[in-house]
Backbone as CSV, one residue per row, in Angstrom:
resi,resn,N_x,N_y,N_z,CA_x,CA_y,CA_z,C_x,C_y,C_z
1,UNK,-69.682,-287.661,11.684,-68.800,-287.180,10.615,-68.825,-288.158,9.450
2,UNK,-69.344,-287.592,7.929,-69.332,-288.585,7.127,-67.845,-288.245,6.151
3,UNK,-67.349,-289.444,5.975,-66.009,-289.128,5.072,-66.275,-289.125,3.289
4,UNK,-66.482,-287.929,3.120,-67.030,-287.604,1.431,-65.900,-287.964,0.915
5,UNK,-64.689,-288.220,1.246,-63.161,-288.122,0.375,-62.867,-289.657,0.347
6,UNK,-63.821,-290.480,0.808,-63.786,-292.110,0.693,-63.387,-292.094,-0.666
7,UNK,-62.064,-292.817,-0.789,-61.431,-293.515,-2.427,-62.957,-294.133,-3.076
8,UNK,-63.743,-294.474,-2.633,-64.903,-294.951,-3.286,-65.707,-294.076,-3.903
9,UNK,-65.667,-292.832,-3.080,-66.928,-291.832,-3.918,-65.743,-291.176,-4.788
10,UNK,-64.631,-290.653,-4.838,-63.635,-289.629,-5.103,-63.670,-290.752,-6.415
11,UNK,-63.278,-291.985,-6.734,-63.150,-292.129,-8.344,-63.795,-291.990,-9.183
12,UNK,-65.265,-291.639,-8.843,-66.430,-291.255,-9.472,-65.596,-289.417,-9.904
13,UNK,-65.075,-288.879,-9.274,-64.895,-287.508,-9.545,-64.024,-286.871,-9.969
14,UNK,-62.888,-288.098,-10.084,-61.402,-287.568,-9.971,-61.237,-287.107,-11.635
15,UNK,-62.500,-287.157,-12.555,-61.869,-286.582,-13.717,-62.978,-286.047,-13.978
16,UNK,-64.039,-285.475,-13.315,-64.829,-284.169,-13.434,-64.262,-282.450,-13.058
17,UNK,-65.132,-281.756,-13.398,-64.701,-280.357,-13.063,-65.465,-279.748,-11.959
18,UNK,-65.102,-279.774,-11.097,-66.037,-279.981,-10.254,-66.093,-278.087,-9.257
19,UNK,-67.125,-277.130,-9.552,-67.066,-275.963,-9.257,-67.783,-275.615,-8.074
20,UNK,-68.753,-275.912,-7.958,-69.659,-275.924,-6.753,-70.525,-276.896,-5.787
21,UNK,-70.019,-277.306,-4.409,-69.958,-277.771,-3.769,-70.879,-277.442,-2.785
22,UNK,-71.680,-278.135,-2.432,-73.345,-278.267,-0.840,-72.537,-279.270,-0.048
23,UNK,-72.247,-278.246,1.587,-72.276,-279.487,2.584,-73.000,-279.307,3.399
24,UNK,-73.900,-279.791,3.958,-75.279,-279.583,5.079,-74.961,-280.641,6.244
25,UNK,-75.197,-280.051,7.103,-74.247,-280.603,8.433,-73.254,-280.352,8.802
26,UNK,-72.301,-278.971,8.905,-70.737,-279.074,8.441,-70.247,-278.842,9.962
27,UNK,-71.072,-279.155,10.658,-70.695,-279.221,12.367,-69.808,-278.111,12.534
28,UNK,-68.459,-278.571,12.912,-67.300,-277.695,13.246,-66.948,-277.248,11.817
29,UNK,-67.051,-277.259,10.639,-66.386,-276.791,9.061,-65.382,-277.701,9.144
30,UNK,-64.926,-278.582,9.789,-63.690,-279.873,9.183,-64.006,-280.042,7.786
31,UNK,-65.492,-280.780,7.542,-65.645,-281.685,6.380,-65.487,-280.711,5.003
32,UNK,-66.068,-279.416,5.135,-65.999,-278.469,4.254,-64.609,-278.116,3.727
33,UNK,-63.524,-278.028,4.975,-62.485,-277.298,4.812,-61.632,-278.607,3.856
34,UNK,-61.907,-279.891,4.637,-61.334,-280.836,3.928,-61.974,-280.983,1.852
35,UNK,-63.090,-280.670,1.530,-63.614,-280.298,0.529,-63.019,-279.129,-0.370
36,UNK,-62.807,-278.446,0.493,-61.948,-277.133,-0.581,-60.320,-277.605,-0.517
37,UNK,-59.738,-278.357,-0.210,-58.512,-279.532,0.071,-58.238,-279.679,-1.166
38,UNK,-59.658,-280.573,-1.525,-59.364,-281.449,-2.695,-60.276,-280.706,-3.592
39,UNK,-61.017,-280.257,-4.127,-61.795,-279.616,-4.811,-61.126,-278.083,-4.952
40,UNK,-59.871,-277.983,-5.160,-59.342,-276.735,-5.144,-59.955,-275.611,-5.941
41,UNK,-60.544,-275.469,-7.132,-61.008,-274.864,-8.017,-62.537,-274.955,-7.304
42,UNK,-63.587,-275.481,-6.270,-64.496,-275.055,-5.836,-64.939,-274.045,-5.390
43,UNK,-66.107,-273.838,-5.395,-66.909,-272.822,-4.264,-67.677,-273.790,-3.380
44,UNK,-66.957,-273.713,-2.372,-68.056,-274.468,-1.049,-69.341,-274.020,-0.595
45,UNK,-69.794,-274.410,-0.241,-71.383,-273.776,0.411,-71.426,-274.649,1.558
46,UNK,-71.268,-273.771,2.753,-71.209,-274.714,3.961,-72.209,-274.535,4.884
47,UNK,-73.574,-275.569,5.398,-74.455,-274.995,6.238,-74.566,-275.797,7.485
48,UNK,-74.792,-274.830,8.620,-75.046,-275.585,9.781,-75.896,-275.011,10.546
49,UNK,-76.303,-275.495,11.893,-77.445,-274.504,12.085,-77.717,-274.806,13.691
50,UNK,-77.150,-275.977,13.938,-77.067,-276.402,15.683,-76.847,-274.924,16.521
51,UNK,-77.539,-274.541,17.323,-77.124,-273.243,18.003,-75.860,-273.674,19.268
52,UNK,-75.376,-274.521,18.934,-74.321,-275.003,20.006,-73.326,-275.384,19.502
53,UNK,-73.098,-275.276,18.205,-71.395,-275.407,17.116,-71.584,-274.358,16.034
54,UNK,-72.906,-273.587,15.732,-72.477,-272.764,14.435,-71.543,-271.141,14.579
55,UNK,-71.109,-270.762,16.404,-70.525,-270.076,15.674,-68.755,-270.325,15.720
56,UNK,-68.729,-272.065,16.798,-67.697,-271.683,16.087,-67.586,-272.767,14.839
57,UNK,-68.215,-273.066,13.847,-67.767,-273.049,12.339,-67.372,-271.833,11.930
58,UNK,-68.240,-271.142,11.870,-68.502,-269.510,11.883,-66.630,-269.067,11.264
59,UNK,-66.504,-269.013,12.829,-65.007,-268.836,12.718,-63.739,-269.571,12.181
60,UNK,-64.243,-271.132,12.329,-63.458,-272.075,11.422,-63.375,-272.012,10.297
61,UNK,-64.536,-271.354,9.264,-64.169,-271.301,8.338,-64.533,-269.810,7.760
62,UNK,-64.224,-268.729,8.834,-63.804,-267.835,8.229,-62.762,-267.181,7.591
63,UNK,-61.585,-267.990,7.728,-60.295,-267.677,6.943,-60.138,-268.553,5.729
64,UNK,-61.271,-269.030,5.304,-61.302,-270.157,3.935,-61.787,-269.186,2.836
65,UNK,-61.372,-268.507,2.011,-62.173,-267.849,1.207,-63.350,-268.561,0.383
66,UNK,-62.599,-269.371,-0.438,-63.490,-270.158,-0.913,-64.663,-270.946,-0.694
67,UNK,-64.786,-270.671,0.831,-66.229,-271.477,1.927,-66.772,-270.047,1.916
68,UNK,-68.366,-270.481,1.737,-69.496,-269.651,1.850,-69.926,-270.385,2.879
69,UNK,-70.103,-269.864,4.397,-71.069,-270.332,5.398,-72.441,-270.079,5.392
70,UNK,-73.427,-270.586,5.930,-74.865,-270.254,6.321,-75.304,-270.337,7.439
71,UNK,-75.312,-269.619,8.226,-76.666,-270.237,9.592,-77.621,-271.044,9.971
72,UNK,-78.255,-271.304,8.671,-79.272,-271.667,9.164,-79.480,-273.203,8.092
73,UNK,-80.432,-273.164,8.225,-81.176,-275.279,8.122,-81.289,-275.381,7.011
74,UNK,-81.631,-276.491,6.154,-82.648,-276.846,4.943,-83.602,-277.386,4.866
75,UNK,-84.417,-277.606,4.272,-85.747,-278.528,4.355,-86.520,-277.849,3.128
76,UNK,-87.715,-278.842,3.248,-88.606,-279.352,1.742,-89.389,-278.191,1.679
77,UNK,-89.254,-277.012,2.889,-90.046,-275.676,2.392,-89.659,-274.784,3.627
78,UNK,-90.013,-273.400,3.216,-89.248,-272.277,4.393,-89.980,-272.650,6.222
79,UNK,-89.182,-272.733,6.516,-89.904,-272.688,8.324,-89.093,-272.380,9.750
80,UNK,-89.460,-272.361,10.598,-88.881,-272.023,11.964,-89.085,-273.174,12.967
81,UNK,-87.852,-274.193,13.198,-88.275,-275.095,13.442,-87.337,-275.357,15.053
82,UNK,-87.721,-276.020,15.743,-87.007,-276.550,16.810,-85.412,-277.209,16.674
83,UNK,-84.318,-277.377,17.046,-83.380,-277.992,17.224,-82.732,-278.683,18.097
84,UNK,-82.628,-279.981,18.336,-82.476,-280.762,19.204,-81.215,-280.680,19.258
85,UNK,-80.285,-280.314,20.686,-78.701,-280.570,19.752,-78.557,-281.908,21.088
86,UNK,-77.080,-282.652,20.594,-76.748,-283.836,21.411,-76.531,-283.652,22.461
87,UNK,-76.572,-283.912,23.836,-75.769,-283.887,25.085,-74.720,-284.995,25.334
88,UNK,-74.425,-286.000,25.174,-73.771,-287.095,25.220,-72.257,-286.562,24.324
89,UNK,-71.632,-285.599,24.004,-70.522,-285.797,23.494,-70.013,-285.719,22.455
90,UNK,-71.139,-285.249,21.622,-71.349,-285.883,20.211,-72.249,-284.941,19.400
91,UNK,-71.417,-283.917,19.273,-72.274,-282.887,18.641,-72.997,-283.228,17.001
92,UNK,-72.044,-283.920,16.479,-72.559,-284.248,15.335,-73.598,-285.381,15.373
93,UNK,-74.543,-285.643,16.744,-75.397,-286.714,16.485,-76.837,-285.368,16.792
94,UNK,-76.733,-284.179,16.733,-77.946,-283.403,16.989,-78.258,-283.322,15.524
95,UNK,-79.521,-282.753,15.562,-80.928,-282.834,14.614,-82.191,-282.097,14.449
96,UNK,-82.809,-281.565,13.894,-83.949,-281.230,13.919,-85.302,-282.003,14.020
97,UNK,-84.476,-283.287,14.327,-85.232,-284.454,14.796,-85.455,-285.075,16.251
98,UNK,-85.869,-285.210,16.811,-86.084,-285.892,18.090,-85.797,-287.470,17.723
99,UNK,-84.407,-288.608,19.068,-84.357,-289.758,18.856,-85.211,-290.157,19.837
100,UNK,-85.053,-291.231,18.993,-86.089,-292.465,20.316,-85.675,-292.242,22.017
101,UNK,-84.007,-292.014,22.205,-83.945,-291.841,23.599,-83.591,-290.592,23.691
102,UNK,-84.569,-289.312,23.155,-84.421,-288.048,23.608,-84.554,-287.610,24.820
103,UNK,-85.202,-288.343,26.152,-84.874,-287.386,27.336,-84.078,-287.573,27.674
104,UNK,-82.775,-288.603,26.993,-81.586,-288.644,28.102,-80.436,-288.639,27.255
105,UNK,-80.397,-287.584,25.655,-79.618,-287.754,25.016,-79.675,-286.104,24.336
106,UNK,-80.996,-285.640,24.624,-80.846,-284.386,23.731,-81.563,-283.611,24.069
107,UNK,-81.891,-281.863,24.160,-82.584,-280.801,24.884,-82.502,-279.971,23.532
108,UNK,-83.528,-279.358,23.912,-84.317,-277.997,22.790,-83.148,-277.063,23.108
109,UNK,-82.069,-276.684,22.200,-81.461,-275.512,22.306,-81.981,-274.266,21.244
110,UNK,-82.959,-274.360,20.775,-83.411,-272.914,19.979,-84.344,-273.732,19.087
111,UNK,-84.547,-272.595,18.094,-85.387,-273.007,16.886,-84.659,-271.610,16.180
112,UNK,-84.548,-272.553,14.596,-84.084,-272.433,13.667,-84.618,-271.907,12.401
113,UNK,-84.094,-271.238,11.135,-84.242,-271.060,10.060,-84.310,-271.684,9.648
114,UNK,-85.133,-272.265,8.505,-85.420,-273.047,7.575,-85.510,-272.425,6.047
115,UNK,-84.468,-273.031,5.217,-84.744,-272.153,3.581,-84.387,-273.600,2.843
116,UNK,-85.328,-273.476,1.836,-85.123,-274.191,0.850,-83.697,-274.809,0.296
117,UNK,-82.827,-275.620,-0.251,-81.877,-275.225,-1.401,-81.957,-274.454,-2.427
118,UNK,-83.186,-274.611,-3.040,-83.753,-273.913,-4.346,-83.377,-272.751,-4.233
119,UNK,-84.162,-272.075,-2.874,-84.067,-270.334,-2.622,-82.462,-269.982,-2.791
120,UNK,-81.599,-270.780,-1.589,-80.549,-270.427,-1.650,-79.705,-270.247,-2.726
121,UNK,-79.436,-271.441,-3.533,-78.431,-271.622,-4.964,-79.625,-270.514,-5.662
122,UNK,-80.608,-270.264,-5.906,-80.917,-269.141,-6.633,-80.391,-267.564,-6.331
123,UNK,-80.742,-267.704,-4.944,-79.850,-266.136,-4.531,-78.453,-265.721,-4.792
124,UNK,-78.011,-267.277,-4.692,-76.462,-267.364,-4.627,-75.916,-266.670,-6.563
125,UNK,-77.000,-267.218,-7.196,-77.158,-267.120,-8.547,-75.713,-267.796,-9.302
126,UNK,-76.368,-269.142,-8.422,-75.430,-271.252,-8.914,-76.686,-271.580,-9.653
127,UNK,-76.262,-271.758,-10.829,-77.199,-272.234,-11.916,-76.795,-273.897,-11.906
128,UNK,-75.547,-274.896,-11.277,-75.158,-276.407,-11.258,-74.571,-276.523,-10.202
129,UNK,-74.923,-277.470,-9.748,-74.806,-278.387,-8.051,-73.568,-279.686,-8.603
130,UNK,-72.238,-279.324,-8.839,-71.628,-280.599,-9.084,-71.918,-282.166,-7.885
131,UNK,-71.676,-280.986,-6.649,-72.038,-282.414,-5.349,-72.511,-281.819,-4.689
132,UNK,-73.531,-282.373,-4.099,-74.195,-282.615,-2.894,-73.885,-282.926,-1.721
133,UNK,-73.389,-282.770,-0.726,-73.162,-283.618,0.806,-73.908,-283.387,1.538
134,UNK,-74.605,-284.182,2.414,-75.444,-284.194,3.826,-75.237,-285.236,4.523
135,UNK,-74.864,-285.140,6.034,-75.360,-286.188,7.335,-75.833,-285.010,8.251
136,UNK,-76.918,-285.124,8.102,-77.991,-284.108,9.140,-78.591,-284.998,9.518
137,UNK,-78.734,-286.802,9.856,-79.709,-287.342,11.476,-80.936,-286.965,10.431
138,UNK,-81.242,-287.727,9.130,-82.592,-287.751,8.867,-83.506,-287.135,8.347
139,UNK,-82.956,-285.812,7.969,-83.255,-284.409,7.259,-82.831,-284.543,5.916
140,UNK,-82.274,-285.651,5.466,-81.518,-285.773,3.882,-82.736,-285.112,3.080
141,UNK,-83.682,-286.231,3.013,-84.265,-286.157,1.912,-85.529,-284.596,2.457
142,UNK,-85.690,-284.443,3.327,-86.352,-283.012,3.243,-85.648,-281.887,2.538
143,UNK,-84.079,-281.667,2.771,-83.691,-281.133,1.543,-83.744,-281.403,0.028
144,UNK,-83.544,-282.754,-0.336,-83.714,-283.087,-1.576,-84.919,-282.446,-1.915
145,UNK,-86.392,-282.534,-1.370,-87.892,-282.067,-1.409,-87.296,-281.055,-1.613
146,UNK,-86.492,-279.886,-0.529,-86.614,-278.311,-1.048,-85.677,-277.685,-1.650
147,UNK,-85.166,-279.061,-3.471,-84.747,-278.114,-4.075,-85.759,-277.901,-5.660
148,UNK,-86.768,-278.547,-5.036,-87.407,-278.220,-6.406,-86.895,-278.639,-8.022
149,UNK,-87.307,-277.799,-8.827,-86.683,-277.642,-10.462,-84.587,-278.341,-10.758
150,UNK,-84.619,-277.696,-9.527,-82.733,-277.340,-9.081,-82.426,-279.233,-9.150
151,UNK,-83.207,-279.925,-8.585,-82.973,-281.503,-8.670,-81.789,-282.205,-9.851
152,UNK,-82.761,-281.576,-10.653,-82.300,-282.089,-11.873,-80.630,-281.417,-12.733
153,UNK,-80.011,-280.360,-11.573,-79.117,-279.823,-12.347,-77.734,-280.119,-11.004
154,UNK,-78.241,-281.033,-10.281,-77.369,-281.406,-9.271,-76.804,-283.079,-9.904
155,UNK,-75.714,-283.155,-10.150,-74.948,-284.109,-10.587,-74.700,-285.438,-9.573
156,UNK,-74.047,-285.053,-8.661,-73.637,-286.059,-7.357,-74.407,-285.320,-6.066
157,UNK,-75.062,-286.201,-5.571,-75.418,-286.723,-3.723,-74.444,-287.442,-3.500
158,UNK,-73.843,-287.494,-2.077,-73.711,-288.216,-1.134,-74.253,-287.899,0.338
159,UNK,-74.936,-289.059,1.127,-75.381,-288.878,2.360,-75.546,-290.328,2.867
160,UNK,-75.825,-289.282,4.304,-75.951,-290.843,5.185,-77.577,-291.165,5.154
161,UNK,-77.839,-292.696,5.640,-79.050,-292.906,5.412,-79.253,-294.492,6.024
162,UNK,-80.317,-294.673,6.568,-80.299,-295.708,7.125,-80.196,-297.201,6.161
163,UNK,-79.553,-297.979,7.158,-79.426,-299.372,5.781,-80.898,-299.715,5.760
164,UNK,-80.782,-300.499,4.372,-81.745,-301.017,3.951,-82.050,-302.538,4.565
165,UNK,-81.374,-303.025,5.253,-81.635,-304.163,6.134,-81.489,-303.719,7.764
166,UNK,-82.401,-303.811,8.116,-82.522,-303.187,10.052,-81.814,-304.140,10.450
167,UNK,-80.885,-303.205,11.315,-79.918,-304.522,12.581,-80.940,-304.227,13.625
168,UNK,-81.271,-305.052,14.245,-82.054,-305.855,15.326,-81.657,-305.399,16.779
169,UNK,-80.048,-305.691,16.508,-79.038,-305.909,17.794,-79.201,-304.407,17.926
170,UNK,-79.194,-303.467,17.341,-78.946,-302.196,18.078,-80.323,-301.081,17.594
171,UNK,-81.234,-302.035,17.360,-82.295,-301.067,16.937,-83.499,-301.515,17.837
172,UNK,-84.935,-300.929,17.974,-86.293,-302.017,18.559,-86.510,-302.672,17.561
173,UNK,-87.521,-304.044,17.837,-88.333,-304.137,16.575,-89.116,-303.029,15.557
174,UNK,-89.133,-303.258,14.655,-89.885,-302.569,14.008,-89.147,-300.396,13.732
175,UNK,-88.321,-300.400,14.061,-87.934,-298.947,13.966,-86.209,-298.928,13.340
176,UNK,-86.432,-298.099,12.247,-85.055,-297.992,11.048,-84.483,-296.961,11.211
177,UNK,-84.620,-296.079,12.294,-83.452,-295.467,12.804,-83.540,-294.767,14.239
178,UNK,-82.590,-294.313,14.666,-82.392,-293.284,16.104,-83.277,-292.207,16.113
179,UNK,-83.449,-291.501,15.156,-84.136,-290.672,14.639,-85.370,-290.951,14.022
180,UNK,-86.584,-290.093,14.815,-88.054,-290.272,14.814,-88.874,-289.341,13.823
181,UNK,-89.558,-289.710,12.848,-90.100,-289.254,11.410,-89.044,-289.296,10.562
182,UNK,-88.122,-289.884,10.605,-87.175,-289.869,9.450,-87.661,-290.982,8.899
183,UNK,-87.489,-290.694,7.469,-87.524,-291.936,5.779,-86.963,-293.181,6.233
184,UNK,-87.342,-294.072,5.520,-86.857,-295.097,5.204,-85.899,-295.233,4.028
185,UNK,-84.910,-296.202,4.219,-83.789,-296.624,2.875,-84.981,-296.814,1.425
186,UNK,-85.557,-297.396,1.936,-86.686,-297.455,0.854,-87.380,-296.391,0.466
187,UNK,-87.702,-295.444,1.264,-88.491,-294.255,0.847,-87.258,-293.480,0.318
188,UNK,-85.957,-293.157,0.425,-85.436,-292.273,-0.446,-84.611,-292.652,-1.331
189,UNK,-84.604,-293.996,-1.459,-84.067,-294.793,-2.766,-85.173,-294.355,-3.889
190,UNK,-86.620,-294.700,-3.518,-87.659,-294.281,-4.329,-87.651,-293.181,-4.984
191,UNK,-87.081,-292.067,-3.831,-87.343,-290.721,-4.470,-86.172,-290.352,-4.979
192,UNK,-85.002,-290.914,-5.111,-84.011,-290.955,-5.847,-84.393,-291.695,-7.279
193,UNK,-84.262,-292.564,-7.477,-84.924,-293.440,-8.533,-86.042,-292.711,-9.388
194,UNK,-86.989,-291.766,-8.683,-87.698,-291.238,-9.563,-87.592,-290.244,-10.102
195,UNK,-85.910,-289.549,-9.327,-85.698,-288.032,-10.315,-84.479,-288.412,-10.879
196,UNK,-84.252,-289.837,-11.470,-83.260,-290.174,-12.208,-81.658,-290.089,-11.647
197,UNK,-82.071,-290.386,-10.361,-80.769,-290.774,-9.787,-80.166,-292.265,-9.175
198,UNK,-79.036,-292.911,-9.917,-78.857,-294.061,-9.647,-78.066,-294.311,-8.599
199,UNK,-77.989,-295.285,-7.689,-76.903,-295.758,-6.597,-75.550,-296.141,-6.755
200,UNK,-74.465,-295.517,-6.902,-73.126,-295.765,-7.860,-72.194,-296.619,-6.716
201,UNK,-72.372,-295.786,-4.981,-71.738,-296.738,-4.076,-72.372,-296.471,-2.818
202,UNK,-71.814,-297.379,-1.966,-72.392,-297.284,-0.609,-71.335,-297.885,0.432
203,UNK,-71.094,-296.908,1.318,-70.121,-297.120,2.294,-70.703,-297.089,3.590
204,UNK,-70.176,-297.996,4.419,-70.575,-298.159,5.796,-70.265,-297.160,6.706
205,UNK,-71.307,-296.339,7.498,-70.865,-295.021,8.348,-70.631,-296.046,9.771
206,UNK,-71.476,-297.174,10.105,-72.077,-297.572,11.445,-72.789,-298.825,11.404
207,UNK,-73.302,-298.953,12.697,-73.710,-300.328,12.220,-75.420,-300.700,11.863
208,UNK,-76.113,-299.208,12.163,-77.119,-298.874,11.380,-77.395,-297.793,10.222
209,UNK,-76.582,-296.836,10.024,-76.071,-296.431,8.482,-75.154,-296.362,7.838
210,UNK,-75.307,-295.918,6.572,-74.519,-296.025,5.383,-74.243,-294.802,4.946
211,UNK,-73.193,-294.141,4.096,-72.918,-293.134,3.425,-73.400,-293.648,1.702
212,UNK,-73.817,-293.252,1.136,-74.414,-293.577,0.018,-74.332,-292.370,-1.199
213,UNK,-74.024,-292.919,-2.292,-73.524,-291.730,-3.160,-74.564,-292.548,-4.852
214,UNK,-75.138,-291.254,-5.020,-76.149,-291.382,-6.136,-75.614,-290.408,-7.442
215,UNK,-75.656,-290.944,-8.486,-75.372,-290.030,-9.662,-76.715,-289.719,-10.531
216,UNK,-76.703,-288.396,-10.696,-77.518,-288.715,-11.748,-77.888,-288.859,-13.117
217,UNK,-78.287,-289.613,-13.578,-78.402,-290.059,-15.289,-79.406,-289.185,-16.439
């Protein structure tokens, strides 16, 4: 669970207008519902896609008018992909990623939809992305990849992401997160940095990531 309503990211916002709202990962719809809280004048866009909590978001946030749910995934282009969800307790640690200790932490419960952002906010016919939210376990920046053109009309990210200094104590040598083919702090600082998005704050999720909030200039 990442806390988007951190006094740290919220003073960045507290005197914007803020209309339309991306949360990717929205597990149970808590984080969403808490989003239309404070973002009263929003339209939420809430996606999840674990086949072992989406339906009941489903239902959690079917009495929210203002939440638009989705089924299904995001990523850097359309596909049908596997989903790992958690066994340990911890629904919000599943992924479309496999971790390092996947035989004794996580099992194939389905395979999934995959759509762009681009596709979606186009169908939706959202011409501005005030914020961004994601903790999807490593999938951040494959969405960022699938919003295309749309990049540039999205104002605020926040997501989780591995620190940029590896803890040792709870990692192997040589490996920057739980999660296997996921970016580096360095690889999506880069690709932030190159579509003109700067690092405004960074909050501690853990003791190997961060919640991190980018504006763009």
């Amino acid at each position: 669970m990442s806390n988007y309503w951190d006094p740290m990211f919220l003073k960045h916002l507290s005197g914007e207008s803020i209309h339309h709202v991306c949360e990717v990962g929205a597990r149970y719809g808590d984080e969403s519902i808490m989003l239309s809280n404070i973002f009263t004048e929003a339209q939420i866009l809430s996606f999840e896609c674990n086949p072992v909590t989406v339906e009941r978001c489903r239902q959690n946030l079917a009495l929210y008018p203002s939440i638009k749910f989705f089924d299904h995934g995001l990523g850097a282009e359309p596909a049908f992909l596997p989903f790992y969800s958690y066994t340990q307790d911890n629904d919000g640690a599943s992924s479309l990623h496999k971790r390092i200790d996947f035989n004794s932490t996580q099992k194939c419960t389905g395979h999934v939809v995959i759509k762009t952002l681009e596709s979606v906010l186009t169908e939706e016919n959202i011409h501005h992305l005030d914020l961004l939210c994601m903790d999807i376990q490593g999938h951040e920046l494959s969405v960022l990849k699938g919003c295309g053109e749309f990049l540039s009309k999205i104002d605020y990210v926040i997501m989780e992401e591995p620190k940029p200094i590896i803890n040792t104590a709870h990692l192997p040598n040589g490996v920057h997160s739980k999660y296997t083919g996921v970016p580096t702090s360095a690889e999506i600082s880069e690709f932030m940095r190159s579509n003109n998005f700067i690092e405004i704050e960074r909050v501690q999720e853990n003791l190997i990531e961060d919640n991190v909030m980018y504006k763009r200039v």
